[in-house]
C-alpha positions, 0 to 999 in steps of 0.5 A, a space after each residue: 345703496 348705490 348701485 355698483 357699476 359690475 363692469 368696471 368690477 370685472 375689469 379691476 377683478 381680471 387686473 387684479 387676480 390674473 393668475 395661471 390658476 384660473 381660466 384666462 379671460 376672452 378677448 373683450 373685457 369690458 362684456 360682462 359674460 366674457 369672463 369666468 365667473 370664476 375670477 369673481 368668485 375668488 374674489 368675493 371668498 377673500 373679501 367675504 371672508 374679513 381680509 385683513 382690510 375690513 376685519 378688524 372694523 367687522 368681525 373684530 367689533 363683534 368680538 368687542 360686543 361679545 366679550 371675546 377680546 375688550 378694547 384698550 384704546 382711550 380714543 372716542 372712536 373706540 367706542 364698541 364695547 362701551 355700547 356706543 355709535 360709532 358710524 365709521 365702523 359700523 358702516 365698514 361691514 355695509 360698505 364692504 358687502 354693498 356699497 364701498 370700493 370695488 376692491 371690496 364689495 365682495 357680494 358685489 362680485 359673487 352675484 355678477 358671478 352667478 348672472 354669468 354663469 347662469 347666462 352661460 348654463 354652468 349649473 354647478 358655478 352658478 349653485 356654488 355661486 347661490 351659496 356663497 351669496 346666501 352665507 354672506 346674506 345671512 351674516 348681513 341681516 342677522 347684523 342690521 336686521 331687513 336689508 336689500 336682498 331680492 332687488 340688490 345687484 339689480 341693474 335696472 333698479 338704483 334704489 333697491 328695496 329693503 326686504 323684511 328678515 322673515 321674507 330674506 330667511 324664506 328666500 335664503 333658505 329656499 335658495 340653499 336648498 336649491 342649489 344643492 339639488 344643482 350640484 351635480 358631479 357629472 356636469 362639470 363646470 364647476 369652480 375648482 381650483 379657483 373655490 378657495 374653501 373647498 377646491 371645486 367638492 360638490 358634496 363639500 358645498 352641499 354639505 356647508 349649505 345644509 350646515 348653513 340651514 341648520 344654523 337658520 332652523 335654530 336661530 327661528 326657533 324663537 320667533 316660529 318653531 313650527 317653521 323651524 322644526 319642518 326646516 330642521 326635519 328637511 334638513 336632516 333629511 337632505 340626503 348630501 348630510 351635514 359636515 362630519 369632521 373637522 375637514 368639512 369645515 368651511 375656513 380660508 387656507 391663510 396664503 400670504 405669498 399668493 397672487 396679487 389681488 387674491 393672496 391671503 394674509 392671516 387677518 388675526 395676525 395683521 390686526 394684532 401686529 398692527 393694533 395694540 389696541 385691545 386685549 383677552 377679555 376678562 370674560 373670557 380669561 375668567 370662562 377659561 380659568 373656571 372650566 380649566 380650558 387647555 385652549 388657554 394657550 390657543 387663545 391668550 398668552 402669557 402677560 408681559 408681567 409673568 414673562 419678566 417675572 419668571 424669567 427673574 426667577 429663573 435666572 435666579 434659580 440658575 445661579 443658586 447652584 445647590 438648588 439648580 443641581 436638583 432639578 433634572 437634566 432636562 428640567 435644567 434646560 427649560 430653566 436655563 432657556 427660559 431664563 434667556 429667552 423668558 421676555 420673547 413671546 414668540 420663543 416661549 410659545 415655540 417651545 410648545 402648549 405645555 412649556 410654561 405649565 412645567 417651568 411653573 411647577 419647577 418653581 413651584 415645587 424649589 422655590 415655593 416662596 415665588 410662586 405669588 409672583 408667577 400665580 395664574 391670575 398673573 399669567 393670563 389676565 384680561 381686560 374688562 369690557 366697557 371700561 371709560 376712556 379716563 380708565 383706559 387712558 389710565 391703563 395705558 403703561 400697565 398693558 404688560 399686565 394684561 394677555 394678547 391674542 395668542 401667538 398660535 393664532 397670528 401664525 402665518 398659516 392660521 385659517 380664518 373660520 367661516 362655519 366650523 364642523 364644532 358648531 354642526 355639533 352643538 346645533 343639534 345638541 340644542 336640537 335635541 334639547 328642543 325635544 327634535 330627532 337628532 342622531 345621538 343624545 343633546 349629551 353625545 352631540 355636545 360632548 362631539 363638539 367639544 372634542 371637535 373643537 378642542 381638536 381644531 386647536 390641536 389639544 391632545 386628547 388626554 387633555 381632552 378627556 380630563 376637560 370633558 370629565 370637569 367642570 366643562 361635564 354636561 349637566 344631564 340633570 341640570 335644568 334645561 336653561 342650565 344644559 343650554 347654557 353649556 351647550 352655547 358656552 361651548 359653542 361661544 369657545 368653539 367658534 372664538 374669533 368669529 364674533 358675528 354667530 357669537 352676537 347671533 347667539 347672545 340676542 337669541 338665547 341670552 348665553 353666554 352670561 357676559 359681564 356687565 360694561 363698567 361705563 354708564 351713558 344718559 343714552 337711552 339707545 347705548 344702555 344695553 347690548 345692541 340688538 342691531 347695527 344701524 344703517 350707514 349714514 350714506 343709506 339715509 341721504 341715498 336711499 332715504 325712503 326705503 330706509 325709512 320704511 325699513 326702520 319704521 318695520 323694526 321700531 325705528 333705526 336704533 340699536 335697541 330695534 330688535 329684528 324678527 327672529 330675536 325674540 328673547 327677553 
């Protein structure tokens, strides 16, 4: 890793993110303690987030490894879901947190962050600064496994050293805990309008610190369940408390028209408008079609095909005017907009979550005989994950076939989800399936998220209930391997979009149940879910020896390595 020059960072920071929001930088801007760490805390919220930049090469590749969406461009370099290498995109999440351009090391600029306001005594920037740092370590290591941590963004140090996942966990959680007994309302000096997450609330950034380390408990719960259960137990204990609702959840607030430098377009909505080069998966189409998901309309929408298909219909329907004058008024308007409007996505969805639903049971109950055409497994389709790039070049005129992302999810205003209050909820339904002290039953707590993150996406409640009392019911006398896996598989659909805890997950549990890739490989190292990314090649040649020693810990610089919690089989 290189060693980042932070002087130059600030100066491009204070360039780039002026703006009457924040506090106006001193007179020198080449001393690194001339500046509100603000303007560097700012920025590294953006970047960390996933801008639009990099989220497609980071957190979208994780989604192709856990089957959220499936790639359906033929090139070689599209590769991930086939379990292949790819060493650009995998050095893109590296290159962002370590060593890539100043305009995208976002932890480069939230540890300068923290030294200044340290430096300075302002207590609470400097916690809110550990925090935000100890979210992006985490997410780091839980993808590469041991990585730079107590010497990285040490100026004196050039080629840090890469610590063991056991020693970051300790020292992140230490961290996290911390930092919360800095908090302090009555100090001030705290981020304010410049902390794009939660404008400056203290108890806000305590509670998404403990939050943070009830994900940690359980994720070690495999590999030191003593540990585990003590951090659980501390945790609970904290008396800041865990987020309670949605509007405790830690997302970036979309802002397009924002200051340069630190505006922030929807990341979902670029890749999608920009790509089209991936799809839903099957997977999730066929989890949503099973459980009857309302989130259908959240997620996926409608294929080409159906939309072309009913809107023939409907024309048809709208000429034939014997049966035309059996539908009601209101029913008449539906069929008549959709027989003008039928092709465009985004008229279809502005007509609302239930639109399709009903112009499908008016052809269903007039015109019984088209209903094939117009059939669910037409209307939301996905792509198989892992397919070879013969199939795929093969795929490439029938794509109509097959569901995009959804239109709900490339609004403008679409929140990028860092650590959403649904997850809170199925991490202690999981606690207590453990057999540890949690608030209510593993079954409140899980039927508590579901409806959290049903709510997130706006689904009405009496969808909600219906959804809770089929095929989603939890299996109180299920086996406890059947009653997690529920519990993951919300979680999986709860957090969708946000690949890295649902590759988290899927190493430590096993769940959700994933569908076997189609592509076969004589690559030893590619024949199976990845347990880890590997290290940049510019890590090999600029830090050799440390990564040397790093990957000889975990069983060599392999996918297959496992790292130190991921003791599943």
């Amino acid at each position: 890793m290189k060693k980042l020059n932070i002087i130059i960072i600030t100066i491009l920071v204070g360039l780039s993110a002026c703006t009457d929001k924040f506090a106006e930088i001193n007179t020198n801007p080449n001393a690194t303690n001339s500046i509100d760490p603000a303007y560097l805390f700012t920025t590294s919220q953006r970047r960390g987030a996933m801008d639009d930049r990099v989220y497609y090469y980071t957190r979208g590749m994780a989604c192709f490894e856990t089957q959220m969406y499936a790639n359906t461009n033929y090139t070689k370099e599209h590769c991930t879901d086939r379990y292949q290498f790819n060493g650009a995109w995998n050095g893109t999440l590296w290159g962002a947190a370590y060593a890539g351009d100043a305009s995208k090391t976002y932890l480069s600029y939230v540890a300068e962050a923290e030294k200044i306001a340290q430096k300075n005594g302002w207590y609470n920037k400097e916690a809110t600064c550990a925090i935000w740092k100890s979210f992006l370590f985490l997410q780091l290591t839980d993808v590469f496994g041991d990585i730079p941590y107590s010497e990285a963004f040490n100026d004196l140090i050039d080629y840090p050293k890469y610590d063991t996942q056991e020693n970051i966990y300790s020292g992140i959680y230490t961290k996290l805990k911390e930092s919360n007994t800095k908090l302090d309302a009555t100090k001030g000096n705290g981020m304010g309008n410049a902390d794009l997450f939660y404008g400056g609330d203290y108890g806000a950034w305590k509670r998404f610190s403990n939050s943070v380390r009830l994900r940690m408990a359980m994720r070690i719960s495999n590999v030191n369940p003593t540990l585990a259960k003590t951090w659980f137990d501390e945790t609970m204990a904290d008396a800041a408390g865990l987020m309670i609702n949605n509007s405790q959840s830690c997302r970036l607030k979309t802002d397009p028209a924002g200051p340069q430098g630190i505006h922030s377009d929807n990341p979902i909505k670029v890749m999608a408008n920009a790509f089209d080069w991936y799809r839903i998966s099957e997977f999730m189409v066929s989890t949503l079609n099973t459980l009857q998901d309302p989130r259908m309309f959240n997620f996926a929408e409608p294929t080409k095909k159906y939309l072309d298909a009913m809107k023939g219909i409907c024309s048809d329907l709208e000429k034939n005017t014997a049966l035309f004058n059996t539908l009601t008024f209101a029913e008449q308007e539906k069929v008549s907009y959709f027989a003008k409007e039928g092709s465009s996505f985004i008229n279809v969805y502005a007509q609302g979550r239930s639109f399709t639903d009903e112009i499908d049971a008016i052809i269903a109950r007039v015109l019984p005989a088209r209903v094939t055409e117009v059939n669910r497994n037409i209307k939301y389709r996905g792509v198989r994950n892992g397919q070879s790039i013969e199939s795929l070049t093969s795929m490439q005129s029938k794509l109509g076939e097959y569901s995009d992302l959804s239109q709900y999810l490339r609004q403008n205003n679409y929140q990028t989800n860092l650590f959403v209050f649904p997850e809170v909820c199925f991490l202690l339904a999981e606690a207590n399936l453990n057999g540890w002290t949690t608030p209510k039953t593993a079954e409140e707590h899980y039927n508590d998220g579901i409806r959290a993150a049903m709510q997130l996406y706006e689904v009405p409640e009496t969808e909600i209930t219906t959804y809770l009392a089929g095929a989603a019911k939890y299996k109180s006398l299920g086996t406890k391997a059947q009653r997690l896996e529920q519990i993951i598989l919300q979680k999986y659909l709860g957090n969708y979009t946000d690949g890295f805890e649902a590759y988290a997950d899927l190493r430590r549990t096993g769940y959700p149940q994933i569908l076997p890739i189609d592509y076969v490989t004589s690559v030893a190292d590619e024949m199976g879910l990845p347990r880890r990314w590997k290290y940049p090649s510019d890590e090999h040649l600029l830090n050799k020896d440390n990564v040397i020693e790093a990957a000889n810990r975990m069983g060599g610089d392999y996918q297959q390595s496992r790292m130190w919690w991921d003791k599943n089989n």
